[in-house]
Wavefront OBJ file of the C-alpha trace (Angstrom):
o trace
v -26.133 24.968 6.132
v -24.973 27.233 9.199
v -21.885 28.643 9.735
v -21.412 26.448 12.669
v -21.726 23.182 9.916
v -19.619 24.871 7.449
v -16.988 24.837 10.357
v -17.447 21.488 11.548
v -16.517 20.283 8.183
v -13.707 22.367 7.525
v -12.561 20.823 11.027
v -13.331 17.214 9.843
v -11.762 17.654 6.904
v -9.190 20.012 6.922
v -6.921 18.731 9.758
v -6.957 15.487 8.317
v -5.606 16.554 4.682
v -2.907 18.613 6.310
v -1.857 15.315 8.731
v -2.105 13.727 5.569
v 0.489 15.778 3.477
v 2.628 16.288 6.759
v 2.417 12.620 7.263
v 3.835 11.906 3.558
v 6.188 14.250 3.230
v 7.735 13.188 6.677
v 7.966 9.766 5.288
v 9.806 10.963 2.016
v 12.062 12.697 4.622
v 12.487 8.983 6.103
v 12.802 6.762 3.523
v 15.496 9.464 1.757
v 17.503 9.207 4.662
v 17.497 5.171 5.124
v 20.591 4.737 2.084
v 18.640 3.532 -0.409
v 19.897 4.128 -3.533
v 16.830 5.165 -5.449
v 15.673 8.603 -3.453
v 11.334 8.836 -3.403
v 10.591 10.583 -6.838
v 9.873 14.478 -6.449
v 6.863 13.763 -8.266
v 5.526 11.165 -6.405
v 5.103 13.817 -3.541
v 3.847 16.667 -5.786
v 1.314 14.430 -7.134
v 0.251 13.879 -3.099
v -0.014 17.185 -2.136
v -1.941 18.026 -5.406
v -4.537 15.322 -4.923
v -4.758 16.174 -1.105
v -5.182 20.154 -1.713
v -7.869 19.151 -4.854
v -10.030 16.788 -2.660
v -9.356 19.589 0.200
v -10.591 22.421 -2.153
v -13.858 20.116 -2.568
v -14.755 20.006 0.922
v -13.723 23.118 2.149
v -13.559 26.539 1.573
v -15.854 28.692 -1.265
v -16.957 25.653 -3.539
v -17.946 23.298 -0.840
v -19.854 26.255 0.068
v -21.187 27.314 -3.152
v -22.039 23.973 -3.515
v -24.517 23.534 -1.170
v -26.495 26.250 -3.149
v -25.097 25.703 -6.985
v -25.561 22.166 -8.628
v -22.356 23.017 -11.161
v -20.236 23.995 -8.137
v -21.165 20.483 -6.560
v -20.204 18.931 -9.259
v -16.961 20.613 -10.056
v -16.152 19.507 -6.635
v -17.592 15.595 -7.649
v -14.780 15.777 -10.282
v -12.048 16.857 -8.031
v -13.262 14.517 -4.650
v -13.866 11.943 -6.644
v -12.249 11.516 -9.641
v -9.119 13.551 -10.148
v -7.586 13.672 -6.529
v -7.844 9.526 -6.333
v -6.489 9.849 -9.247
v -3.185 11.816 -8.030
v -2.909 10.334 -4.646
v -3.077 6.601 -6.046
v -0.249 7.821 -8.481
v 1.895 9.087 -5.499
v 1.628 5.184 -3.901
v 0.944 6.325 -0.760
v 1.049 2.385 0.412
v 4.788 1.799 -1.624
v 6.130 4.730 0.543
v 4.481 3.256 4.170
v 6.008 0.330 3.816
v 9.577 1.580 2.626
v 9.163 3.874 6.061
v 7.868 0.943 8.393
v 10.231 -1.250 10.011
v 10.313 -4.740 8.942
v 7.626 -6.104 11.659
v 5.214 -3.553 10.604
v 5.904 -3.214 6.861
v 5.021 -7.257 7.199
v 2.089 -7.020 9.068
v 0.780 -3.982 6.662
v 1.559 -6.418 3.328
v -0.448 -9.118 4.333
v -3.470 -6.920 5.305
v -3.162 -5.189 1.687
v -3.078 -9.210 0.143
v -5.665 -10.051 2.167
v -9.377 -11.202 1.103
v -11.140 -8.109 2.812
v -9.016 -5.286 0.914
v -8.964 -8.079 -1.783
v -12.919 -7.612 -1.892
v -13.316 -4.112 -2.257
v -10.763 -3.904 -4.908
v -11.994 -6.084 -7.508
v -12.336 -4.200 -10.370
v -16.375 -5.066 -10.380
v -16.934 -4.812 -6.793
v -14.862 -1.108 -6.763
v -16.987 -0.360 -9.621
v -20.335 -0.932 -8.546
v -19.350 1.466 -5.267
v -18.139 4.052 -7.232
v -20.744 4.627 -9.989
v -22.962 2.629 -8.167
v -23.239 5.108 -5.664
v -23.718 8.364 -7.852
v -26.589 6.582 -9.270
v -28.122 6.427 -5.834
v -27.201 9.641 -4.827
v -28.473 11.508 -7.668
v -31.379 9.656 -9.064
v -33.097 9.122 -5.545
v -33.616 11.677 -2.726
v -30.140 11.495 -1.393
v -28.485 14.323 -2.864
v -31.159 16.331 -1.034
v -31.294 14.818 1.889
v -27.417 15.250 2.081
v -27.857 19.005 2.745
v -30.205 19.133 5.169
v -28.301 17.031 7.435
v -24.203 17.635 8.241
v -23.498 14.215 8.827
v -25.600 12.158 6.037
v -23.015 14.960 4.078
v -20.082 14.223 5.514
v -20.983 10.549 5.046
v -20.956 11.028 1.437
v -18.498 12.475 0.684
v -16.240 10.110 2.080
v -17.951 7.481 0.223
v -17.366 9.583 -3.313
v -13.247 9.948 -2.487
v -13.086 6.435 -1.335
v -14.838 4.986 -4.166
v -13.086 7.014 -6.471
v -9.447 6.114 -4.805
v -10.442 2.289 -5.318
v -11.806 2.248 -8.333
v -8.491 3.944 -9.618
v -6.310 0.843 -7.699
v -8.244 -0.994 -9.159
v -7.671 -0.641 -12.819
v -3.546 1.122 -12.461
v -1.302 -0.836 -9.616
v 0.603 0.989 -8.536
v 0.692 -0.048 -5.079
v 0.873 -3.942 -4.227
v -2.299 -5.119 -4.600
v -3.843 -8.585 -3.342
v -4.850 -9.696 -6.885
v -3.631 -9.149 -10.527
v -6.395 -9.134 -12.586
v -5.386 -8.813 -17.262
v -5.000 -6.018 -18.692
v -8.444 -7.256 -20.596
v -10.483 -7.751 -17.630
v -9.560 -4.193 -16.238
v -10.469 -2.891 -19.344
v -14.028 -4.232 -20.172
v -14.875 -3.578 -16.599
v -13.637 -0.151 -17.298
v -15.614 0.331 -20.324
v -18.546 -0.364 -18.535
v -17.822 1.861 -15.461
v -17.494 5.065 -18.393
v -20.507 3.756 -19.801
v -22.381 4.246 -16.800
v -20.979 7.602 -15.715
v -21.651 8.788 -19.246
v -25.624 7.485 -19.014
v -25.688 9.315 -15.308
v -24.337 12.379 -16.892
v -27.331 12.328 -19.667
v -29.669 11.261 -17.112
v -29.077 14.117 -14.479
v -29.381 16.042 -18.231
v -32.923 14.835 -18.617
v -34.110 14.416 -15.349
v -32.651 16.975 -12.758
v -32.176 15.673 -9.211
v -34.750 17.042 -7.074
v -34.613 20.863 -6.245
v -31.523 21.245 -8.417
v -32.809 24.190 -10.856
v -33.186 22.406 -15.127
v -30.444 25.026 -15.989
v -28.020 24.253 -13.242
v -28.651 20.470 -13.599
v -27.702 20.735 -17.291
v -24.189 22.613 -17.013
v -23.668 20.376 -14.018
v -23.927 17.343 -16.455
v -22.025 18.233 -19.121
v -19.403 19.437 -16.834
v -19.491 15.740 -15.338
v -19.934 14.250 -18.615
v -16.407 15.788 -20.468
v -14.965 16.715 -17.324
v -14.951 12.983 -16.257
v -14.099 11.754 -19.697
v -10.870 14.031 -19.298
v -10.120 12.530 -16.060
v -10.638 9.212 -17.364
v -8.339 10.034 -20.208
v -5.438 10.411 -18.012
v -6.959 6.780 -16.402
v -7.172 5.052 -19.762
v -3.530 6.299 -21.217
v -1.817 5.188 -17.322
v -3.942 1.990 -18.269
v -2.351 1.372 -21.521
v 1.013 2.626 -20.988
v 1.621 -0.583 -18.140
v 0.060 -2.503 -20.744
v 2.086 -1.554 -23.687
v 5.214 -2.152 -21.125
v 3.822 -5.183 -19.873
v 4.444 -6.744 -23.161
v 7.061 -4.881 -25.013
v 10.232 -6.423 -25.884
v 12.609 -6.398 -23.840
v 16.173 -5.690 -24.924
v 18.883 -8.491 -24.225
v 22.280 -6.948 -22.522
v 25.499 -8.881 -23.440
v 27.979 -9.917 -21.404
v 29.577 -6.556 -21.957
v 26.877 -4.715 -20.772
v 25.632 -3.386 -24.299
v 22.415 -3.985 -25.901
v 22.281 -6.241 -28.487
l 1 2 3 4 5 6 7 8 9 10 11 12 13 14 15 16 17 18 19 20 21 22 23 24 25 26 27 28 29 30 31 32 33 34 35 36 37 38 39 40 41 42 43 44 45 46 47 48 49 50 51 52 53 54 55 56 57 58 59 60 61 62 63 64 65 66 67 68 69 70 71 72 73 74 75 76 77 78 79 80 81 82 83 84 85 86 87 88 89 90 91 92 93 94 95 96 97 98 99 100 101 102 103 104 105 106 107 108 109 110 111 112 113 114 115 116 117 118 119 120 121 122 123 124 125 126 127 128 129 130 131 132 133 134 135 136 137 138 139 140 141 142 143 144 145 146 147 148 149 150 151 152 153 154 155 156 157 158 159 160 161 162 163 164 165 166 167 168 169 170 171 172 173 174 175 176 177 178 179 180 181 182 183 184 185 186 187 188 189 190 191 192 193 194 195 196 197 198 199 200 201 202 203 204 205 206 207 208 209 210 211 212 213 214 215 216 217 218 219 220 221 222 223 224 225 226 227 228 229 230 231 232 233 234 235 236 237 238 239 240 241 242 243 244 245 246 247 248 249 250 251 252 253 254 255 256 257 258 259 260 261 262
C-alpha cells in the first residue's frame, strides 16, 4: 500500500480510538460526579484504554504496516483486533457506563434498543459465532485475504468486521453488559467449544495450506501464533466464563437479623 493509504487508515482509525477513550473516560468523570455511592471501578477504565490502544496498535502504526508485507505480523495484529481488545473493552462495559451517564429519556430509549430482536440477533451465541470464525474461514481460505491488500477499502472493511465479530462473540458468552437474552451457562459453553474447535482447525489449516501469496514459512509461524496465541486469549474467556458460573450457583450465605453471617 502507499503512503497516502497507510494515512488514510491511520485517519480512519486513529481519531476514532482516541474519541473513543476521551469519550469513556469523560463519562467516568460523569457518572463519578452524579452521588452515586459506588464510584466506576479504576479498572473498568484501564481495561478500556488497554483494549482501545491494542486494537489501535493493530491498525495503525509499524504492525499494521508490517503486516501488509509479513503474514505473522498480520496475525499478531488478528489476535489483538480481534480477540484480545474485545476482550478488554467488553470487560470495561462500555454499555453499563452509557447508560449510568445518559439521562433517564435516553438511558430508556438506549435499553430497549440493546433488548431488542435486531441486537438480540447478532448476539446469539450461534449467530455471533458463525460471524466471527465464520468469517476468518472466508477470509483466509478463499482469495480475500489477498484481495484485502490490494484495495484500501475491501481492508478497512475487514477489519472492522474482525473487531466487531470478536467484541460480539465475547458478549455473547460473558454479560457483562445487559443483554436482550440470557442464554445457560451450558448453551454458552457447547457453542463455545465449537467456536475453539473451529479456530483451532483454521489455525492447522492455514498450517497446511497457506493462504495465497503468504510465503509456507510465514504461514506456519503465523498459525501457531494464532493457534496458542488464541487459546491464551480464550483462556482468559473460558475462566471469566466459569467464574459467573461458579457464582451463579454458589451458596449464598444467610445474614441474621444482626447483620452476621450465619
Amino acid at each position: 500500500m502507499h503512503n497516502t493509504h497507510f494515512l488514510l487508515t491511520d485517519l480512519l482509525f486513529g481519531i476514532p480510538a482516541l474519541l473513543a477513550i476521551g469519550f469513556y473516560i469523560g463519562a467516568v468523570i460523569i457518572t463519578n460526579r452524579q452521588g452515586r455511592l459506588r464510584k466506576w471501578p479504576w479498572l473498568r477504565t484501564f481495561s478500556f484504554v488497554v483494549g482501545v490502544l491494542f486494537a489501535a496498535a493493530a491498525l495503525i502504526g509499524p504492525l499494521a504496516r508490517q503486516s501488509h508485507t509479513d503474514f505473522t505480523a498480520h496475525m499478531a495484529g488478528h489476535l489483538l483486533l480481534g480477540m484480545l481488545a474485545p476482550l478488554l473493552i467488553a470487560l470495561a462495559a462500555p454499555m453499563t457506563l452509557l447508560l449510568r451517564t445518559l439521562n433517564v429519556h435516553w438511558a430508556r430509549k438506549l435499553s430497549r434498543l440493546l433488548q431488542g430482536s435486531y441486537v438480540g440477533f447478532f448476539t446469539h451465541p450461534i449467530v455471533a459465532s458463525a460471524l466471527n470464525i465464520g468469517g476468518l474461514w472466508l477470509l483466509y481460505t478463499t482469495s480475500l485475504y489477498a484481495a484485502m491488500h490490494a484495495n484500501i477499502w475491501l481492508h478497512i472493511i475487514i477489519h472492522i468486521h474482525v473487531f466487531l465479530a470478536g467484541y460480539v462473540f465475547t458478549i455473547s458468552l460473558v454479560y457483562i453488559d445487559p443483554v436482550s437474552h440470557r442464554f445457560s451457562f451450558t448453551y454458552r459453553t457447547v457453542v463455545f467449544i465449537f467456536a475453539l474447535a473451529g479456530h483451532g482447525i483454521l489455525s492447522k489449516f492455514i498450517y497446511a495450506y497457506p493462504s495465497a501469496g503468504v510465503p509456507v514459512e510465514q504461514a506456519r509461524i503465523g498459525a501457531m501464533l494464532m493457534y496458542y496465541g488464541g487459546d491464551a486469549v480464550d483462556l482468559l474467556l473460558i475462566f471469566i466464563l466459569f467464574k459467573h458460573w461458579y457464582q451463579s450457583v454458589r451458596p449464598r450465605k444467610l445474614v441474621s437479623v444482626a447483620g452476621k453471617a450465619v
